[in-house]
Every structure is written in C-alpha cells, then in structure tokens.
C-alpha positions as CSV (number, residue, x, y, z in Angstrom):
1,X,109.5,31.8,68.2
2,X,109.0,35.5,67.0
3,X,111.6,37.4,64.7
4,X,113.3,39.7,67.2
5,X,113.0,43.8,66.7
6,X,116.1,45.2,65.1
7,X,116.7,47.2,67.8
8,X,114.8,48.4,71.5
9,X,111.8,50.3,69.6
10,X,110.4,52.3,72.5
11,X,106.6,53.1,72.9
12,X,104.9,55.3,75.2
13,X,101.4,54.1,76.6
14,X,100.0,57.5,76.7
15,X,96.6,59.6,77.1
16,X,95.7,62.3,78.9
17,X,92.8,61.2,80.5
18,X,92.7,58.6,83.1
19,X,90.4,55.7,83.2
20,X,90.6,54.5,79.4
21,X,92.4,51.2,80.2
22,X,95.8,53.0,79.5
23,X,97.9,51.1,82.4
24,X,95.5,47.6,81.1
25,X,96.4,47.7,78.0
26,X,100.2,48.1,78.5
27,X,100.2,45.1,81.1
28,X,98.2,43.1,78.7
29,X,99.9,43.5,75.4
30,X,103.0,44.5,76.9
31,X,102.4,40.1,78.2
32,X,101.2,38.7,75.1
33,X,103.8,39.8,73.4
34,X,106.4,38.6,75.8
35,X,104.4,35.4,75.9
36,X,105.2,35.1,72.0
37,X,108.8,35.1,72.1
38,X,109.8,38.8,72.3
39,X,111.8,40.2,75.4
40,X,110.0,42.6,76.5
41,X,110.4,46.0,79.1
42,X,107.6,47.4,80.7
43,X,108.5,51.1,82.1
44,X,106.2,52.1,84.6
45,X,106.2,55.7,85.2
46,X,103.1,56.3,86.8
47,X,103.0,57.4,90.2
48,X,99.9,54.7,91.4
49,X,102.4,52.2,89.8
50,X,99.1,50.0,88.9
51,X,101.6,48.5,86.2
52,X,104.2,47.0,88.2
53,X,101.4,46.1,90.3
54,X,99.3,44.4,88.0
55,X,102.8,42.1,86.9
56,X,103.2,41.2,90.6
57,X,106.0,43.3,91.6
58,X,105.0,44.1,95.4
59,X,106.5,47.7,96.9
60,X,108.9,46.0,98.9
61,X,111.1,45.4,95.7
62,X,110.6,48.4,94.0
63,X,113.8,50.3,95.8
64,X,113.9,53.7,93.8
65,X,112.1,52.2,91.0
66,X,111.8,54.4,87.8
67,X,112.2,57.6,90.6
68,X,115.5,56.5,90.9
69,X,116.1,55.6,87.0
70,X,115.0,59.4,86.6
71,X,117.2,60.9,89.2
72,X,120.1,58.8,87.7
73,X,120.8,56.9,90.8
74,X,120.6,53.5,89.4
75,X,121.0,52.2,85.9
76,X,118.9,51.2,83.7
77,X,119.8,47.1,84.4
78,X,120.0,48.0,88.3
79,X,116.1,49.1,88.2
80,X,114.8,46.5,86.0
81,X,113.2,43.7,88.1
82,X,111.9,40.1,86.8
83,X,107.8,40.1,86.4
84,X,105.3,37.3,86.6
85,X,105.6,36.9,82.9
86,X,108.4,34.8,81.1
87,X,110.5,37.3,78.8
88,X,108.8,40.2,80.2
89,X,110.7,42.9,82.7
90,X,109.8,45.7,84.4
91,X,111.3,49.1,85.9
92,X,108.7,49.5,88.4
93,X,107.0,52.9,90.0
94,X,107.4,54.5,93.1
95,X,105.3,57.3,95.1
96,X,108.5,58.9,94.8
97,X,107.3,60.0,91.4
98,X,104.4,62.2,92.4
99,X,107.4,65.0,93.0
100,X,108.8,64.6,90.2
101,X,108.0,67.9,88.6
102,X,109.4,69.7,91.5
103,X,112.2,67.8,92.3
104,X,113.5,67.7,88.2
105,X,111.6,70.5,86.9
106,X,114.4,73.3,87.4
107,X,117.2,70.5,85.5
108,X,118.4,72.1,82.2
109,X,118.0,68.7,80.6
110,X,114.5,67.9,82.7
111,X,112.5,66.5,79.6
112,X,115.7,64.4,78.7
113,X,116.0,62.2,81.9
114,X,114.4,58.8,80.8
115,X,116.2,59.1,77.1
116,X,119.1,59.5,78.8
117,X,118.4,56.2,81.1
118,X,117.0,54.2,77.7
119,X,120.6,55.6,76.1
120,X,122.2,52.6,78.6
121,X,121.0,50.1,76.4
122,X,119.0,46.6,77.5
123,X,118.5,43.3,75.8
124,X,114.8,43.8,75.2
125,X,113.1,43.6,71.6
126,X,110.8,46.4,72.5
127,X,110.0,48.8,75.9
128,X,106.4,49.9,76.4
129,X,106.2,53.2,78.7
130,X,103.1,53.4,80.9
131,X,102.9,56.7,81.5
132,X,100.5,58.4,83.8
133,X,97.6,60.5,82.9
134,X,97.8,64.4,82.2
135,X,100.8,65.6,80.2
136,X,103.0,66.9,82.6
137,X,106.8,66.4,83.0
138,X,106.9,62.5,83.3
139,X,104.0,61.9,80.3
140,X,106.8,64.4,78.1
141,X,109.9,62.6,79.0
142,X,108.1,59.4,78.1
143,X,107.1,61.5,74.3
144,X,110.7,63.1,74.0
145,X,112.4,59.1,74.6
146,X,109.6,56.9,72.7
147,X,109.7,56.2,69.0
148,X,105.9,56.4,68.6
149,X,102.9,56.8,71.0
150,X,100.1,53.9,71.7
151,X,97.2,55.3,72.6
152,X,94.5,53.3,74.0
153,X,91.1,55.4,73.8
154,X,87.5,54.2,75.5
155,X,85.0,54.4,73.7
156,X,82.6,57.2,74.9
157,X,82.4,60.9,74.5
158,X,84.0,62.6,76.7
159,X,87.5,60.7,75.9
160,X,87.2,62.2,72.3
161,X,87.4,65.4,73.7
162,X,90.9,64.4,75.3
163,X,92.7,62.9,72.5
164,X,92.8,66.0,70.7
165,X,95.0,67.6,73.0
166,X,97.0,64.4,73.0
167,X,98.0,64.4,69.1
168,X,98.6,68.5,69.3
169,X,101.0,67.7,72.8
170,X,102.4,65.1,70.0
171,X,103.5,67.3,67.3
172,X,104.9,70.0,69.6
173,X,107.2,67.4,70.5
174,X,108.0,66.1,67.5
175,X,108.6,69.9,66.3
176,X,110.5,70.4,69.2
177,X,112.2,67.8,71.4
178,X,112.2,64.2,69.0
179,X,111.8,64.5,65.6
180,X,111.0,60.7,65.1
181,X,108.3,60.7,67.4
182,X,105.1,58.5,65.4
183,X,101.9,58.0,66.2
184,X,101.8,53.8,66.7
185,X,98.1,53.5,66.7
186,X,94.8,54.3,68.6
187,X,93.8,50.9,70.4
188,X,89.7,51.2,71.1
189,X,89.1,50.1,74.9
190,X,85.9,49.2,76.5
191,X,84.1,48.6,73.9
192,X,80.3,47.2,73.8
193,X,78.3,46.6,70.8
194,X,75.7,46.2,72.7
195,X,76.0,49.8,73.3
196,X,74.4,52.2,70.4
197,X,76.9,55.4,72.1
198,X,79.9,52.7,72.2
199,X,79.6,51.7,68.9
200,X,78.3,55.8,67.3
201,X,82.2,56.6,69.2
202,X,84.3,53.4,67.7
203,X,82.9,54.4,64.3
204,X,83.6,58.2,64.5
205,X,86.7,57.6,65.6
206,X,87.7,55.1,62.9
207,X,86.3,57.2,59.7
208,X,88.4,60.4,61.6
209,X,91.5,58.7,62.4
210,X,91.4,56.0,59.9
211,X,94.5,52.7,59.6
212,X,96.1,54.8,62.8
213,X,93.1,53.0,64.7
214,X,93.5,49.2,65.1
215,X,91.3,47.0,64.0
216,X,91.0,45.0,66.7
217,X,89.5,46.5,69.7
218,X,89.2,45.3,73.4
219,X,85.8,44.7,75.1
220,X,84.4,45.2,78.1
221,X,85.7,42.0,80.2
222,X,85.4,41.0,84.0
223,X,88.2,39.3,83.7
224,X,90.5,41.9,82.5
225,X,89.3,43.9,85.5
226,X,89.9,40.7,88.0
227,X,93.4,39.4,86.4
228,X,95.8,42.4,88.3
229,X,95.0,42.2,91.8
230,X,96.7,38.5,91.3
231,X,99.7,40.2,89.8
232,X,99.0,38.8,86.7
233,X,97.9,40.0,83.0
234,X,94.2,38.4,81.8
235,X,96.3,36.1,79.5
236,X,97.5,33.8,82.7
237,X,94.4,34.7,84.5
238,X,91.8,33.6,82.3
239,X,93.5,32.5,78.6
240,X,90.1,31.7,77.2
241,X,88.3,34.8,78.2
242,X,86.9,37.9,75.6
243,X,89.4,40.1,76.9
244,X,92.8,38.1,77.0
245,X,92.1,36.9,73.2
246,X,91.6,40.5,72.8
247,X,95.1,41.4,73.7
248,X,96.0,38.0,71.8
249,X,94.8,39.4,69.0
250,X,96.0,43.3,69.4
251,X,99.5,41.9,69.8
252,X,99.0,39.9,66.4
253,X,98.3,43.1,65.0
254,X,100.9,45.3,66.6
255,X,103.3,42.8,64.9
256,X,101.8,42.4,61.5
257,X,101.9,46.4,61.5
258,X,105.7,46.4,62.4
259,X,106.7,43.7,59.8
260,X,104.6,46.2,57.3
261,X,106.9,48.8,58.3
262,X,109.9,46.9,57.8
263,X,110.3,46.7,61.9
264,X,111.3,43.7,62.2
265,X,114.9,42.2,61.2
C-alpha cells in the first residue's frame, strides 16, 4: 500500500494544443496510480469528455457532470461517480460545457468556480484535472484551483511552438489569480526513437526545460490507442504492453518526485 498524500494535491492536465495525448495521459496515470493504493479523482472538464469516457462512465450517468459542479448545482460528492478502476473516481463531462464561457463568463467570481467546488473537500489523495485544449475560461479555472500543472507534450515540432504560450498563460496566473501555482513536470508523449525528428524534439526539449521533464516518456502504443473505447485505461487492457508500463513507470516517478518534495505524509 502507498503512503497517502497529506492532503488533496490538485493537478491540472493541461496544454494548449490538442492531440498531445493530454486526456491519455490523465486516464492512464490518473489509473496506475489508483491501482497503487492512492484514492484518486479524475476531473474531467473537457467538453468531448473523452476522459470519463475512456474510464467507462457512459452519458446516461453523467447528470450535470462537471457543468453542474461549475454552475454550483451539485456538490462536489453529488457529481463524483465510481470508474472502472478500483480507488479511482471521476466527475465526469457534459456537452453542457461547450457554453461555459457564455453562460459563466459575465460571473464576478468566473475564474473561481471549480476552486470553489474543490473548497468542499473529498477523500481522495490527489485530483488530476483534464482540462480541454486552448486556454479559455474552463483551462483557467482548472490553473487558478490546481497546485501545479502536468503537461504532457508530443514529441514533434509544432507542439514546441504551443508550450510556450502554455508556461507564460502559467505565470500570469500565478502573478495574478494562485500564487502557489507549480509547474509539476513535462511528460514526453508519442515518442519513437525510431524517429530521428522524435528523438531531435525529446532532446531539445530536455536540455531547454531540464529535471521539469520526466524521465520517463510514453511511446507510441496501439494499445494505448485501443484500451478507451472499452472504458478502460491500457493498464487493464493490456498490463504487459509498451505503453501501460509506460504509465507504470511515469506513476513511479510522479511519486518518487513528490516524496522528494516532502509530498507525501
């Protein structure tokens, strides 16, 4: 069994540009890390709600979902639903959410909504926040209630380009709205070293950002791809696969790195 958190630390899953194997790697490490021992929240703010999807929560249970969370219709226990996974919840997304700048954006308190729902309390250890891409209202509510940002980043050009404006949206928040706010790590997706541009990006990205990069970093897999249209992370799918010792691995890492910072009681 694995030493509990001291308290709820809360991460947001974040970057800007879709396709990176944001939503894949939340699901996935969000899983192995429930699988260890830890109670674990999943947060799925993302309008295609591929999260809650990928944990096997069908629409017919998702009520208001996070929408409703936002709106402060339910609480924070009353939208949390029971995933696939053992020790592993989820508040799941609705297409609700796609209005969500229009329908909270003239609130006073409209970039406070979700740290005012997390403020409720819950029994987990951690909560991971899939957020969507872009850095509109839902992405900043995710950055203004989080502790640190995870950001997972493919490896290939053009997703260099997007990260920058991802760690300057960062420290306008931190200035700004939540002084705490951390980077937790870049987490290299889609890797292939068979790949001489794959490999040219991992390394400029590791000599640039340095120990905020994790070591580990997740290949290319076809069962990482397969494992969420059975509602379930790769671990369950396919344990001995590239990719779910991948996220085996990234989770053993993620914790190692919290017991560094003293994270863990």
């Amino acid at each position: 069994m694995l030493e509990p958190y001291k308290k709820p630390r809360v991460i947001a899953v974040a970057n800007q540009k879709g396709g990176v194997g944001k939503t894949t790697t939340a699901i996935n490490l969000a899983s192995a890390l429930a699988v260890g021992g830890l109670k674990v929240l999943l947060i799925d703010i993302d309008p295609q709600g591929n999260a809650s999807t990928g944990l096997g929560i069908d629409h017919e249970r998702r009520n208001g979902g996070s929408y409703a969370l936002l709106a402060g219709d339910v609480t924070l226990a009353g939208a949390t639903l029971v995933s696939n996974v053992e020790n592993l919840s989820v508040v799941p997304a609705v297409a609700d959410l796609l209005g969500a700048d229009m329908e909270f954006g003239a609130l006073e308190n409209r970039n406070f909504l979700l740290r005012a729902a997390l403020a409720q309390g819950c029994d987990a250890d951690i909560v991971f926040i899939d957020c969507p891409p872009g850095l509109a209202l839902l992405t900043l509510n995710a950055l203004v209630a989080a502790d640190a940002v995870l950001v997972p980043l493919q490896a290939e050009f053009f997703a260099l380009e997007g990260i920058s404006q991802l760690m300057r949206s960062v420290e306008m928040v931190k200035r700004s709205l939540n002084p705490k706010l951390e980077i937790e790590g870049i987490v290299l997706t889609m890797t292939d070293r068979r790949n001489n541009l794959s490999e040219q990006v991992s390394n400029d990205v590791r000599a640039y950002f340095k120990e905020k990069v994790f070591e580990t970093a997740i290949p290319r897999n076809i069962r990482i791809t397969e494992a969420p249209s059975h509602g379930i992370p790769v671990l369950l799918y396919d344990f001995r696969s590239t990719g779910a010792q991948a996220y085996l691995a990234l989770a053993a890492e993620f914790l190692r790195r919290a017991r560094a910072r003293k994270e863990l009681a």
